[in-house]
C-alpha positions in Angstrom: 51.0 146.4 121.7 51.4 144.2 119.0 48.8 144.0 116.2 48.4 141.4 113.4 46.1 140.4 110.7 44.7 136.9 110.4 44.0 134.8 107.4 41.5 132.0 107.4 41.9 129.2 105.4 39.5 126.7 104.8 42.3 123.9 104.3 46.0 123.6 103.2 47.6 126.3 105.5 50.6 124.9 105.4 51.2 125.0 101.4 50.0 128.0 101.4 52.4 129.6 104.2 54.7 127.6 102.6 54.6 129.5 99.2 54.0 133.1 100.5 57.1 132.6 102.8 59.1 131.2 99.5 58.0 134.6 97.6 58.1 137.5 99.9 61.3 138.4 101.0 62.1 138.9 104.7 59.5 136.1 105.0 59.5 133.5 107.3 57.0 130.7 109.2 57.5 130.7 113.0 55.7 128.1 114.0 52.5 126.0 113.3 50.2 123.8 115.8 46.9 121.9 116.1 44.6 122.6 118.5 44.5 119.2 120.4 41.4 119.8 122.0 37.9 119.7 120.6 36.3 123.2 119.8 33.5 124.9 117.6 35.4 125.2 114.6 36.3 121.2 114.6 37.3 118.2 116.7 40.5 117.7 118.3 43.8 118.0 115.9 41.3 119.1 112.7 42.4 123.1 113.8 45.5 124.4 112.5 47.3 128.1 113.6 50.4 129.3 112.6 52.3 132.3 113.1 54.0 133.7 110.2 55.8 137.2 108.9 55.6 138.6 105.5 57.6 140.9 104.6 58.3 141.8 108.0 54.5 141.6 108.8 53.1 139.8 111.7 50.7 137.6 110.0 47.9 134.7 112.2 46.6 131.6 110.2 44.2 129.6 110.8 43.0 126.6 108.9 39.2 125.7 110.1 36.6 124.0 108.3 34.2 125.6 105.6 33.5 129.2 107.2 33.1 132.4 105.0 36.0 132.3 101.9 38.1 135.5 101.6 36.3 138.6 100.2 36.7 141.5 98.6 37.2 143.2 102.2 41.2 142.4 102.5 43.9 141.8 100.4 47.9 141.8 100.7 49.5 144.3 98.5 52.8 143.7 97.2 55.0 146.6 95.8 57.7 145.2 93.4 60.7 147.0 92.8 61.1 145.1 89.1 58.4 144.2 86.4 60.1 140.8 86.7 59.5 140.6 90.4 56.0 141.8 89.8 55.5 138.6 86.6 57.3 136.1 89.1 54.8 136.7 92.0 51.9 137.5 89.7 52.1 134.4 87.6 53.1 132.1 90.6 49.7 133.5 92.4 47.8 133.0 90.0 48.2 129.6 89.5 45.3 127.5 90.5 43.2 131.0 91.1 42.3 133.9 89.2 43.4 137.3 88.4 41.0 140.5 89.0 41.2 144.0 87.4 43.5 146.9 88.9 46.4 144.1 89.3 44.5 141.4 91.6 45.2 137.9 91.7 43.2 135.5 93.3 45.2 132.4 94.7 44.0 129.0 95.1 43.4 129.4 98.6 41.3 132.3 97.9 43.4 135.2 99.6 43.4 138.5 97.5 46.7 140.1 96.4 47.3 143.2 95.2 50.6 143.0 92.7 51.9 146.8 92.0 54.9 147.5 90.2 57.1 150.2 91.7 58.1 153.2 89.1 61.8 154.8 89.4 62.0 157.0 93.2 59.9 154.5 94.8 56.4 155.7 94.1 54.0 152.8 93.5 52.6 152.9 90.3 48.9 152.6 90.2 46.5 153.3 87.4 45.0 156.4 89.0 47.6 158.6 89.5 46.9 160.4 86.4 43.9 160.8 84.2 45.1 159.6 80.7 46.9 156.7 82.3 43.4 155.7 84.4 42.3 155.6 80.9 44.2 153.5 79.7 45.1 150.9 82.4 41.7 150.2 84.6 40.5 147.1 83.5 43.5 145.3 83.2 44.8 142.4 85.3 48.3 142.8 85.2 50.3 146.0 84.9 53.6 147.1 82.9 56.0 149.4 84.5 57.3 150.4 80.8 53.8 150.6 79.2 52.7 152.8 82.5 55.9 155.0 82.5 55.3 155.6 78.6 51.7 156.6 78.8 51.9 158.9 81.8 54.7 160.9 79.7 52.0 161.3 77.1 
């Protein structure tokens, strides 16, 4: 069984493949067609699906006319090992889009990511795993692995 989540864009697929495949490593396009026939999401050759992995994740895209735009229901979450990985993807996201507190960025396609710093042993740092540093940190866009690691020493 093979399971995979889809991604629905309502035009550009290929850029955007492009760009999450350029920033994720282990990342990679495997293939992308039109659907040559005509169908209720367009006419003939105006349907685009691609299958591509992130980060070793089976991902389906689709590129079909104005349907629903990405919600608050999904997102990709990225856990960065450095606070410079974490900058490089944040502020490459962003670009064109928007960011959103708790460290999500908005891209121009209008897929929701989830950029999360990784603290020292692996654990991914997010603003509730303590008190004083879910004080401090919920209504921010963008987090700081040395700001974080200060604050939940006290």
């Amino acid at each position: 069984m093979k399971i995979r989540q889809h991604l629905w864009f309502r035009r550009d697929l290929e850029s955007a493949i492009e760009l999450y495949t350029s920033l994720i490593p282990n990342s990679s396009i495997g293939w992308v067609s039109n659907i040559p026939v005509d169908n209720p999401n367009g006419p003939a050759g105006s349907v685009k699906v691609a299958g591509i992995t992130l980060g070793n994740r089976s991902y389906m895209a689709f590129e079909a006319g104005p349907l629903a735009p990405f919600d608050h229901d999904s997102a990709i979450t990225v856990s960065c090992e450095t606070q410079a990985e974490f900058e490089r993807l944040h502020d490459i996201l962003k670009e064109g889009g928007s960011t959103e507190e708790g460290g999500f960025v908005r891209d121009r396609w209008g897929l929701r990511w989830q950029i999360l710093p990784k603290r020292p042993g692996g654990r991914v740092t997010t603003p509730a795993k303590t008190e004083h540093v879910a004080e401090d940190q919920p209504h921010k866009a963008t987090f700081d692995i040395a700001e974080l690691e200060a604050t939940a020493k006290g």
